[in-house]
N, C-alpha and C positions, 0 to 999 in steps of 0.2 A: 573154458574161455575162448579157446582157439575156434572149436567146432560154432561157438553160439556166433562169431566174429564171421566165420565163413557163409555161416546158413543166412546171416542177415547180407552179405554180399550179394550171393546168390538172391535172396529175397529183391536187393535192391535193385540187379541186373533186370532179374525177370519183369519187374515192375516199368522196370524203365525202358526193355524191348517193345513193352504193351503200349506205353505212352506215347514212343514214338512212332508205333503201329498206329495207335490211335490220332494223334495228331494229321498221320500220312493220309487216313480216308477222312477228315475233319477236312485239311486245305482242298479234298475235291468238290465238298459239299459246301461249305461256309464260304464262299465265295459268292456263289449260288441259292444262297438262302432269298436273295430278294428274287427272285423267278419263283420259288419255294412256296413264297408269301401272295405272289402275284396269281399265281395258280388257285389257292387258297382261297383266297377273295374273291375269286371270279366264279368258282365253284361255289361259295356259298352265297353269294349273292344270287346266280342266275342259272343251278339245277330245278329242277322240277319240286325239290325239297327244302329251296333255299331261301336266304331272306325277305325276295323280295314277293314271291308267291307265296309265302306263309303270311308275309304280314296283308296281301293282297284279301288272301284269305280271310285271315282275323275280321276285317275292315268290311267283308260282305260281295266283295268283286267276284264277278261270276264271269267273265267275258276272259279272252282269252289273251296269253301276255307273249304272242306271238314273236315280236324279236327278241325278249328275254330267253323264250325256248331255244330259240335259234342260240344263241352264245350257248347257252347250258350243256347244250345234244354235246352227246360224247362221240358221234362221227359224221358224217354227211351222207348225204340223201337226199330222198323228199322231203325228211322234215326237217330241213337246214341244216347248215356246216356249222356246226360246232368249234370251239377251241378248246374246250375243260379237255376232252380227249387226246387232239394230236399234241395239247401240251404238258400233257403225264406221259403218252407215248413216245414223243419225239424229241420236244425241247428241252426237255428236264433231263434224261439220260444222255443227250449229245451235250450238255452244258457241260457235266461232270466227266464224261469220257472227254472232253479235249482241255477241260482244268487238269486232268491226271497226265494227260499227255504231255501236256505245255510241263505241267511241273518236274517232269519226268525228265524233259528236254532240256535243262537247267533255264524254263521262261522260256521255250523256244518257240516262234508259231507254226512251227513245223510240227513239229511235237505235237502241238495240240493240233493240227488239220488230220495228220495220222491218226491220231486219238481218237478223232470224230467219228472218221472212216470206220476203224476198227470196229464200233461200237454201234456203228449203223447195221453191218452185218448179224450183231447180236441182238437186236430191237428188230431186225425183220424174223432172227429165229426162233421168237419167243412170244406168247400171244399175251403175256406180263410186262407190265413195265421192266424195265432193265434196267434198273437201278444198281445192280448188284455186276450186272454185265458191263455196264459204265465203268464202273472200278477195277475191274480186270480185265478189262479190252483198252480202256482209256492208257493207263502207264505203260500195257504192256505194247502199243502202238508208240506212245513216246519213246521208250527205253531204246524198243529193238531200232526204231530208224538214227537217233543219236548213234545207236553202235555202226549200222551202217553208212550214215556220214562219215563218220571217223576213218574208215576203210581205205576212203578214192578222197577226200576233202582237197587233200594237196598233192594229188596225183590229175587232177583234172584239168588240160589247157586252157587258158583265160580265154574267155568268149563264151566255152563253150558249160561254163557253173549254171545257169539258169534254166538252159536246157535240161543238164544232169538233175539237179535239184529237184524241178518240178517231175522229168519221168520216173524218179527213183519214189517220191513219195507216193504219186498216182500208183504206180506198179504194185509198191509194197502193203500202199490203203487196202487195195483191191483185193490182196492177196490175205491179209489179216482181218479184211471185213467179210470172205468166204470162209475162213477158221472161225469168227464169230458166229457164221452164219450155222454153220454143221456144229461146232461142237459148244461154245460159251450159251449161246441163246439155250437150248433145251438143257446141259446144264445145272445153270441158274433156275432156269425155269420150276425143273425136279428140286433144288434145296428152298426155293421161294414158297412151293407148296406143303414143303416138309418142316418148315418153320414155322407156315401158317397152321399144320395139323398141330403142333404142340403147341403155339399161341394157343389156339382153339382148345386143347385138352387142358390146359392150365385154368382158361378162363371155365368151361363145364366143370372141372370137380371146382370150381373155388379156391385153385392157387394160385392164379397170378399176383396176387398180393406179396409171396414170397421173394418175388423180385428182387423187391427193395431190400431184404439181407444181401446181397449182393453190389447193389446201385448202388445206395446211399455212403458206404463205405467205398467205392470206387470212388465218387464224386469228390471227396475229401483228399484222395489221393491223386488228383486231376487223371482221371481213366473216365472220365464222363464223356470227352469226346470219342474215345473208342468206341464205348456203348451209344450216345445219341446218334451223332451223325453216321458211325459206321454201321451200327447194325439198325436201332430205333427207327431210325428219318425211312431208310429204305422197301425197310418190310412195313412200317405203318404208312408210307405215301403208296405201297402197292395193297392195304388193306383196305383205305383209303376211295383209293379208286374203286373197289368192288362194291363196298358197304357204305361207302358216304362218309364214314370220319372212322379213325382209331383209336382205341385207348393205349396204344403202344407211345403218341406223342406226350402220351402225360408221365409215363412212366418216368421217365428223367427232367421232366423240365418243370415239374410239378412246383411251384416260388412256397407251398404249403410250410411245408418242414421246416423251411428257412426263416420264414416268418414268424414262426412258433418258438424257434429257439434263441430268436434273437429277442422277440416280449419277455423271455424268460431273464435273459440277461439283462435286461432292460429294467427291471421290476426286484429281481433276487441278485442279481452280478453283484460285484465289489468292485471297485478302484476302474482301470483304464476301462476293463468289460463294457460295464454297467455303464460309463461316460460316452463310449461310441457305438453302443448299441441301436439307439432312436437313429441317431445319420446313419448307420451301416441296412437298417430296415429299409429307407426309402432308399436307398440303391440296390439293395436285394428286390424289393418287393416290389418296386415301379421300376426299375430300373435295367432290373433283369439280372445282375451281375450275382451269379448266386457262389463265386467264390470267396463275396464276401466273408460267408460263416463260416469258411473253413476252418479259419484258426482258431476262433472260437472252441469247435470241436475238437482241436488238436491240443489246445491248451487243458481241456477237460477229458479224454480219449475217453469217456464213462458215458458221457453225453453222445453217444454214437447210437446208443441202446435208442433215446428220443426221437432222432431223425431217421432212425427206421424203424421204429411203431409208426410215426407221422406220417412217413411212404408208403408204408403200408394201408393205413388205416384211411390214404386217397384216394389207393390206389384200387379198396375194397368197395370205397361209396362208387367209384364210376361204375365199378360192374355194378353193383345194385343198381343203380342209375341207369344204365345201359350206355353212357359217354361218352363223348371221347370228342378228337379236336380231327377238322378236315383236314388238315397240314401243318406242319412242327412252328412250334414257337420260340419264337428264337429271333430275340433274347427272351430267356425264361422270365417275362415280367407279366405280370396280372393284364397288363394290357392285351400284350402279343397273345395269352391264354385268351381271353375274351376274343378278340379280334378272328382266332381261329376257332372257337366255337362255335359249330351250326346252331340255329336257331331251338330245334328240339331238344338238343345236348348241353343249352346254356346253364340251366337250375343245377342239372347233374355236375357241369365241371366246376360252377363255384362251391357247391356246395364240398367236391374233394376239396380243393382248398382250403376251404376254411375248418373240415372234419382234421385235414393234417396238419393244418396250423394247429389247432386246438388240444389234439392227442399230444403231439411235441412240444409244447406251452407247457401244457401240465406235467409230463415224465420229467423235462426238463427243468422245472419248477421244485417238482422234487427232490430233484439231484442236487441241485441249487442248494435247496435251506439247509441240504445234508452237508455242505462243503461248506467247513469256517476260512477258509484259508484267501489271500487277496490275488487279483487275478493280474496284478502289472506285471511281473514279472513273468509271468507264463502264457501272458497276451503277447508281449514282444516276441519271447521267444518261440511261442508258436505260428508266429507269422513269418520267421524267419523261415521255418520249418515248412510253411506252406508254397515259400517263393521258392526252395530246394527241390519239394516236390515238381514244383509247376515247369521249376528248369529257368525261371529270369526273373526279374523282378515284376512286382503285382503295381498294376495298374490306381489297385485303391487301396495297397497295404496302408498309406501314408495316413489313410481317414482312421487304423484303429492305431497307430503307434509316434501317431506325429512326424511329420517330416521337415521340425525347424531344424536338423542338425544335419539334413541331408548334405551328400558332398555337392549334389547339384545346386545348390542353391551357394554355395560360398565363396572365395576366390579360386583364380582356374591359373593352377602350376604344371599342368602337363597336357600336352594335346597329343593326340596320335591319329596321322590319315590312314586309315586300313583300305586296304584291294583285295582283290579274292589269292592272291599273289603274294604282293607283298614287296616286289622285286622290281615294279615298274611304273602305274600309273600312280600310289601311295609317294612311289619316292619323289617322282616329280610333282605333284602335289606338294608334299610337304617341304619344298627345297623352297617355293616361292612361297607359300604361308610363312616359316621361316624366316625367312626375309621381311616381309613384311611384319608381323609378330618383335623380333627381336629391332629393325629397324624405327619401329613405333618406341622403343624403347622397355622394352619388356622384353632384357635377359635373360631375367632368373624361368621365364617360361619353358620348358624344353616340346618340342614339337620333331617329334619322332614316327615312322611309317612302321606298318606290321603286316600283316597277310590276318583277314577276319579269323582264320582257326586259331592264331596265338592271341588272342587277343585277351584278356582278362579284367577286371571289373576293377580298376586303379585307376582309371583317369579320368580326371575332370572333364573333357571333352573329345568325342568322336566325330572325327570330319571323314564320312565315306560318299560315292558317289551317291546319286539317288535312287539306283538299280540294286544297292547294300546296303540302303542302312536298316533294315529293317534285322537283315542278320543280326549285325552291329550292334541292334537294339536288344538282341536275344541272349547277346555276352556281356554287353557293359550295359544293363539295366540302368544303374544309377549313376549315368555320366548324361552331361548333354551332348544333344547329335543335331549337326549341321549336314545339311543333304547339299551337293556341289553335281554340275553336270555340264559344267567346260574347268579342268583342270588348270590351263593356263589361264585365263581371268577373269574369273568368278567376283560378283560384287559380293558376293558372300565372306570374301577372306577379309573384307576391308566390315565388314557386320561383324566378325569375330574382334578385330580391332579397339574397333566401337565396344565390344563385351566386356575385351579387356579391362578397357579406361572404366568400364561403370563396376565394374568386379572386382580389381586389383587399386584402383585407384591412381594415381601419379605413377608413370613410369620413368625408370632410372636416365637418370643424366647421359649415360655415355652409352642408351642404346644405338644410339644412330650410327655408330662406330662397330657396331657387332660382325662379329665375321661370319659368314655363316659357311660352317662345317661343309655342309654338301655341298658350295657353289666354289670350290676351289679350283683353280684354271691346273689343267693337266697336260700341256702342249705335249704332245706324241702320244697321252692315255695310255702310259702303259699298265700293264695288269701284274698278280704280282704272279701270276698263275704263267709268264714268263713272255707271255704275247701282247700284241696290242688291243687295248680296247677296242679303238677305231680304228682298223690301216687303211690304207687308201686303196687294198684289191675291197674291202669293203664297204665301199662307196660309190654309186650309182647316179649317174646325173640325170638322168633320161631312161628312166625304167619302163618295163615294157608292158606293165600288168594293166588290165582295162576297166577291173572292178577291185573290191575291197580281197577276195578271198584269194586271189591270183599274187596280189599285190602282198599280203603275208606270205607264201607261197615262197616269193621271189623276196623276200626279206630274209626269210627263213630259212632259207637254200646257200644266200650271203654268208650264214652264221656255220651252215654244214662246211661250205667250203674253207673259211676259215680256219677250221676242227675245233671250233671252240666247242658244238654237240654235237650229237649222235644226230642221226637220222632222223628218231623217233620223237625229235623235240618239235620239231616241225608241226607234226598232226596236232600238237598240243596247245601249239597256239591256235591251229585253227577252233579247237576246243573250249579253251579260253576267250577268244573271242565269243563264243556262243553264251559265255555267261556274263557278261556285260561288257560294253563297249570301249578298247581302248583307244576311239577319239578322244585327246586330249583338249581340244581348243586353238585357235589359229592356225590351222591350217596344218597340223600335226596328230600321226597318231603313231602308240609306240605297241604293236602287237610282241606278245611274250609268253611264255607258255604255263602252265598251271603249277600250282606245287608239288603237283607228286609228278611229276617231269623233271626238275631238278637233278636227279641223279644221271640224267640223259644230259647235262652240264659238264661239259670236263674243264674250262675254264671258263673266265666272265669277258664278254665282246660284245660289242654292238654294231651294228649293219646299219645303212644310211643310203634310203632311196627315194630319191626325186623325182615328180611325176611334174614337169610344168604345164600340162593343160588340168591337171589334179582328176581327181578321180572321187566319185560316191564312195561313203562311206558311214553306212544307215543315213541315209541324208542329209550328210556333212561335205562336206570339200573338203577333200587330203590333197595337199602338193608333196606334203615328207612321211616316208614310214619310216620309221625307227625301229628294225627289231632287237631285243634285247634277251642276255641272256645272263643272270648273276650266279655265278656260283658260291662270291662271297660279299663282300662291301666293295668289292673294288668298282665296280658298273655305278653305284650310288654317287659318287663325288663328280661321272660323267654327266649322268641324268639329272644332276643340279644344277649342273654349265648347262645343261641345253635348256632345264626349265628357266635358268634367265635369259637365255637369247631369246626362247620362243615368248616371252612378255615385252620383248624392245622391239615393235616396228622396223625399227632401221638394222638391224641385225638376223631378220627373218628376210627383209629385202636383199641383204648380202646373199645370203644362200639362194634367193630366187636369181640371184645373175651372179654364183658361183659358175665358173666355167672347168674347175678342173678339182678334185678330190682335195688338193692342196688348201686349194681357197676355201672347203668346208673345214678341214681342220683348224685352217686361221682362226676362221669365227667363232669356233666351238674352244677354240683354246684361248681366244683374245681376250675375255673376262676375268680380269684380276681381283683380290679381295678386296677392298678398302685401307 
């Protein structure tokens, strides 16, 4: 029991390195699908082989279709400059080398201009498209310049960041686009061609039909984006370019299978199956969404045998056919198939579809009559199975399992604002939602801040920035998410309000009296960690910093002298800064350093610096930085006192004609509960 327990662990790890392997080359492509498509289009419409001179043809035209030639030509010359070409060689592999980069960067655009760079060097070393070199020049430009950002970030004199920033990229581009140049471009180059010799050998003896033992059980197991975007999209948009189209983009996106299995359950199913099979077809099959059948198959794990005969048996008619699509389709729907079918390849690629719908119809048909058993219970639970694999919840589980009883839709008892932290802009966030929330009269609500990594799939409602919520969306699937991008005051808090009343109905009598936890006046903040929060050597009237990174810098340096952290907290927020911005709103921003920085915390303090001509800050106006540093809850009951000063006018007025560190503590302590 012990061994079979461990081998499926191991089973599940390995599974789950691939997925998020897969996912990581997915975010550099899928972003990028619409260039993908636009390439696509314009190659089949205006090659020498394309729509509009085949059907010129047809039609008896003998004259010549001089500016169509012109777009089609694959380089420039006499006989005109083309785009099909510099946009397989140039645009397509610098879109995805600076998606990897950026991504790399946590969103940085640094990150991605590196990325570009990088990946330029491997596109002039290669006489292939670089599609392959995009993904490994792209991150590895992002990665290494974030590392050396981190090095000088808050070592660098204010004034002079702009200067450093741009020479440090320029220098490092140049230097990682001459490594692409000498070694990623030739390479790639060598396994591009050594990919394409076994394509080629698979397709001469007649096996590339064997694929699909592999694919179609991938796909189930959400590993389709490993296999499409990472390896398919790449080596068929460089087969592509040689040959005119590939059968590599059908191999995964083929809507056949899906099609087939879902007529079967449609026709033979029982109970919930057989009721959402006809709606789960037009979203697989026009729609593209082909994880809809997953569960389907997981409920029946027998029926796997069907959807790969059916990949197969598509995948066999395009080689007879000789077929294939000019560029990936995506979303896998009958459309996006057609739309990328050349003209000579059309008969052949409907014709897989409808050989694989049919093979999978009928295997599945038979599975079908052989199984007496009702499919409700094993539909539910297979789709739960399938959101497990996927890693969040499914976009259209709800069409096979009903989603009247979802928590989203019911009354909302708990709210949580998540940061990438946890420790700074969530808490002040949440101190004035809070307020707001229980002062509307809705106590029993609790509205509590976290850091996105703890976050878990409990609460009715997520309120993160609009630079997170999409994480947010990847942990708490079945909550609702409110996107917020001024923390101090957001009409959005007063839309949750509004939620409440239409959600919860009547709120209680004696919420206008509520106290709210975090906004408790702390005159002198002391900490229990035995120092003060706020003391007045931490407090700056007339700071000296002239931009945004300077201005952490000198927040940050506040909190060293203090000895509330180490040294090493510093670089972390300039780190933190890099993954989204802690401009709060009103002229406030509270820079703080990342989670795994904390142990660089040896007590909880905060620093207070005023800039009154204010200062940029992604182009915002900061007059106050706030840096912050929690070790425990003790900094939260501060950050509630400042989020109500910083929502009252005339209390942000006081600190702008504060004349002495005194006078800030007044203000910051002057807010009593009710």
């Amino acid at each position: 029991m012990a061994t079979t327990t461990h081998s499926a662990a191991r089973s599940g790890g390995v599974r789950l390195h691939v997925q998020r392997f897969g996912t990581f080359l997915s975010n550099m492509v899928l972003p990028n699908i619409g260039a993908f498509i636009a390439w696509g289009l314009i190659t089949a419409l205006f090659i020498e082989t394309g729509w509009i001179t085949t059907i010129g043809k047809a039609l008896g035209y003998t004259g010549g279709y001089g500016f169509v030639e012109d777009l089609g030509a694959w380089g420039s010359g006499s006989e005109g400059t083309g785009i099909v070409g510099p946009m397989i060689t140039y645009l397509l592999p610098l879109l995805i080398g600076y998606t990897g980069g950026r991504m790399m960067y946590n969103d940085n655009l640094r990150g991605g201009v590196v990325g570009a760079i990088a990946t330029m060097g491997a596109i002039a070393g290669a006489s292939v498209p670089m599609f392959l070199g995009a993904m490994i020049m792209g991150p590895l430009g992002g990665w290494s310049m974030k590392k050396l950002d981190a090095l000088w970030s808050h070592k660098i004199r204010p004034g002079f960041e702009m200067l450093v920033n741009n020479f440090s990229a320029g220098i490092w581009g140049g230097f990682l686009a001459v490594i692409g140049f000498v070694l990623a471009g030739p390479l790639v180059e060598a396994f591009s061609t050594l990919a394409s010799k076994v394509v080629n050998t698979l397709v001469d003896n007649g096996l590339l039909p064997l694929t699909s033992i592999f694919i179609e059980p991938a796909k189930i197991l959400f590993l389709n984006n490993a296999i499409n975007q990472g390896i398919l999209t790449p080596l068929g948009t460089t087969e592509a370019a040689q040959a005119g189209q590939s059968i590599l983009f059908l191999l995964e996106a083929n809507p056949g299978p899906g099609l087939g299995l879902l007529l079967a359950f449609a026709l033979f199913g029982r109970g919930a199956a057989k009721a959402s099979a006809p709606g789960a077809i037009l979203i697989q099959f026009v729609g593209g969404i082909h994880e809809i059948y997953f569960p389907y198959v997981l409920a029946k794990p027998k029926l796997i045998a069907a959807v790969i005969l059916g990949g197969m048996a598509g995948v066999a008619t395009n080689v007879v056919f000789g077929s294939g699509l000019r560029s990936p389709a995506s979303p896998g729907s009958i459309i996006a198939v057609w739309a990328a079918s050349p003209p000579g390849a059309l008969v052949g690629v409907t014709a897989s579809v409808l050989v694989a719908a049919g093979v999978t119809f009928l295997v599945a048909a038979f599975l079908l009559k052989l199984d007496k058993s009702n499919d409700d219970g094993d539909l539910t639970a297979a789709t739960a199975a399938m959101e497990a694999n996927k890693g969040k919840k499914s976009s259209v589980a709800g069409t096979l399992v009903g989603s009247g009883a979802a928590r989203g839709n019911g009354p909302i008892h708990s709210i949580v604002f998540a940061c990438d932290a946890g420790m700074g802009s969530s808490a002040m966030g949440a101190s004035v939602l809070r307020k707001k929330v229980h002062g509307a009269g809705f106590t029993d609500v609790t509205v509590v801040n976290k850091a996105i990594s703890s976050l878990t799939d409990t609460y009715d409602l997520v309120v993160t920035h609009e630079d997170l919520t999409q994480r947010a969306e990847q942990r708490t699937g079945s909550a609702r998410h409110v996107s917020v991008n001024n923390f101090m005051d957001s009409p959005r808090y007063d839309e949750i309000v509004e939620l409440l009343q239409q959600t919860n109905g009547a709120a209680g009598a004696n919420g206008a009296a509520a106290v709210d936890g975090a906004a408790v006046g702390i005159p002198g903040g002391r900490s229990s960690g035995g120092g003060d929060l706020l003391s007045r050597d931490s407090i700056v009237l007339d700071g000296r910093a002239s931009g945004r990174d300077a201005a952490i810098t000198e927040a940050g340096e506040l909190l060293v002298a203090a000895g509330a952290v180490d040294g090493s907290y510093v670089p972390a927020m300039h780190e933190r800064e890099t993954s989204v911005s802690t401009y709060m709103g009103n002229l406030l921003a509270i820079p703080h350093g990342t989670n795994e920085a904390k142990p660089a915390i040896r007590r909880s303090a905060i620093s207070f610096v005023r800039y009154p001509q204010g200062i940029d800050w992604n182009g915002k106006e900061v007059k106050f930085v706030i840096g912050v540093a929690g070790a425990g809850d003790d900094h939260l009951k501060l950050l509630g006192k400042i989020a109500e000063v910083f929502t009252d006018s005339a209390q942000v007025a006081r600190l702008e004609a504060a004349r002495t560190p005194a006078d800030v503590q007044a203000v910051l302590g002057a807010m009593q509960p009710a």
